[in-house]
C-alpha positions as CSV (number, residue, x, y, z in Angstrom):
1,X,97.5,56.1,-157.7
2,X,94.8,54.9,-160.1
3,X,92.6,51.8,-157.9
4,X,90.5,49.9,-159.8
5,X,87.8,46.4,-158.9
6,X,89.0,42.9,-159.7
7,X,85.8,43.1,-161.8
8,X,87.4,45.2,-164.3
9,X,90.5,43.3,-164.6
10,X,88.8,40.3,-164.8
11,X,86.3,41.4,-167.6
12,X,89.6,42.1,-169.6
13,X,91.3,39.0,-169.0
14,X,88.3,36.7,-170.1
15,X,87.6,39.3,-173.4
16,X,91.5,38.8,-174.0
17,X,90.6,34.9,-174.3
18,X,87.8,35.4,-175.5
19,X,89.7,37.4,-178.4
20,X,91.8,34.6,-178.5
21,X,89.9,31.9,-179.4
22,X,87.9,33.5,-181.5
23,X,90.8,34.5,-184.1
24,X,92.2,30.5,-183.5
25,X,88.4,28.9,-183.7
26,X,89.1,28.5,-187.3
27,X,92.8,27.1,-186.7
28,X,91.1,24.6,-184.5
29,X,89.4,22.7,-186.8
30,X,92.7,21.2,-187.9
31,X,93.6,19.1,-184.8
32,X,92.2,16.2,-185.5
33,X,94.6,13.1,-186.0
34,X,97.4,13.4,-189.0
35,X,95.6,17.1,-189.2
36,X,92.6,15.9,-190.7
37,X,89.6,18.4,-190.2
38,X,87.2,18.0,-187.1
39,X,84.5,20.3,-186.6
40,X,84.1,19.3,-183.0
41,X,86.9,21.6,-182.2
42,X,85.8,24.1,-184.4
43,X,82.6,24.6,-182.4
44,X,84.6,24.6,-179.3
45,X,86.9,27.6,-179.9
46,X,83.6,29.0,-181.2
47,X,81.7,28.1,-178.2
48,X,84.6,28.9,-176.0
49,X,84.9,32.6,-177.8
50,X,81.2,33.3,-177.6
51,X,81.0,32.1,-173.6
52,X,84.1,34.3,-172.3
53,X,82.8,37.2,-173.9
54,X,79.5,36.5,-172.1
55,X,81.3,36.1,-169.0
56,X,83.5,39.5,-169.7
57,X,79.6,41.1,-170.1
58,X,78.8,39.8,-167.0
59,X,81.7,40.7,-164.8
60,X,81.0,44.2,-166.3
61,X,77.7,44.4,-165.3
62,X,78.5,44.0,-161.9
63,X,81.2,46.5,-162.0
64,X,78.4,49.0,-163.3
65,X,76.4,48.8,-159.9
66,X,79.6,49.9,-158.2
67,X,79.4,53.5,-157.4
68,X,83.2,54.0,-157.1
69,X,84.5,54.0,-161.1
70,X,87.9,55.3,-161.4
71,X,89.6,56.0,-164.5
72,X,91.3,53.0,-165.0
73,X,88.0,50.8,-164.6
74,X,86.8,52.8,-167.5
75,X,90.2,52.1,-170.0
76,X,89.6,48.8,-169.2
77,X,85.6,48.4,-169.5
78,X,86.7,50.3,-172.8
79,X,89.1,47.9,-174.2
80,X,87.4,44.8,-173.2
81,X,84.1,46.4,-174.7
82,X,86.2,46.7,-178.1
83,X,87.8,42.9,-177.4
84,X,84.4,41.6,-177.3
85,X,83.0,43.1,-180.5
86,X,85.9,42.1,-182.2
87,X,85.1,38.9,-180.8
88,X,81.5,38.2,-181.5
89,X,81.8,40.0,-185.0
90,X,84.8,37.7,-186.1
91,X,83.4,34.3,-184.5
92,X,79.7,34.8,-186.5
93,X,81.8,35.9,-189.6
94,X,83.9,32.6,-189.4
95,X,81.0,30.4,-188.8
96,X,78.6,32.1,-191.4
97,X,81.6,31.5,-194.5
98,X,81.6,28.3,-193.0
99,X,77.9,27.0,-193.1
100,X,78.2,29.1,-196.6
101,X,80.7,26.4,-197.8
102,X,83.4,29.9,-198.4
């Protein structure tokens, strides 16, 4: 039976929204009254994106100073590793075509 830490789990989970919102920060400009465009929540799925990815790192880091890594803590550092690049790479892309006027 494959055991794993809550850290691991809960680095995924907060990549996974982290994921999220980074693919909807651009959507979220749009919810402003009669969907007229408001950048406040633009920078909020932006901000939201670039935090949970920090807070995946973090959880992460602790889970490195555990001595006890089983396989599955290593899929999952894995896939939240590749969530969070995604992450960062598409949140800077979106808000460099924006300040670009793209």
């Amino acid at each position: 039976m494959l055991k794993f830490n809550y850290f691991s789990i809960t680095g995924l989970i907060f990549a996974m929204a982290g994921f999220v919102f980074s693919i909807e920060s651009q959507n979220m400009e749009y919810l402003g009254e009669n969907r007229s465009t408001t950048m406040q929540w633009y920078w909020l799925g932006a901000i939201l994106s670039y935090g949970l990815s920090l807070a995946s790192i973090i959880t992460m880091l602790l889970k490195l100073n555990s001595m006890n890594n089983s396989g599955l803590d290593y899929i999952l550092r894995t896939t939240s590793t590749l969530l969070i690049m995604v992450s960062f790479t598409w949140t800077t892309f979106i808000i460099i075509a924006w300040q670009s006027g793209v």
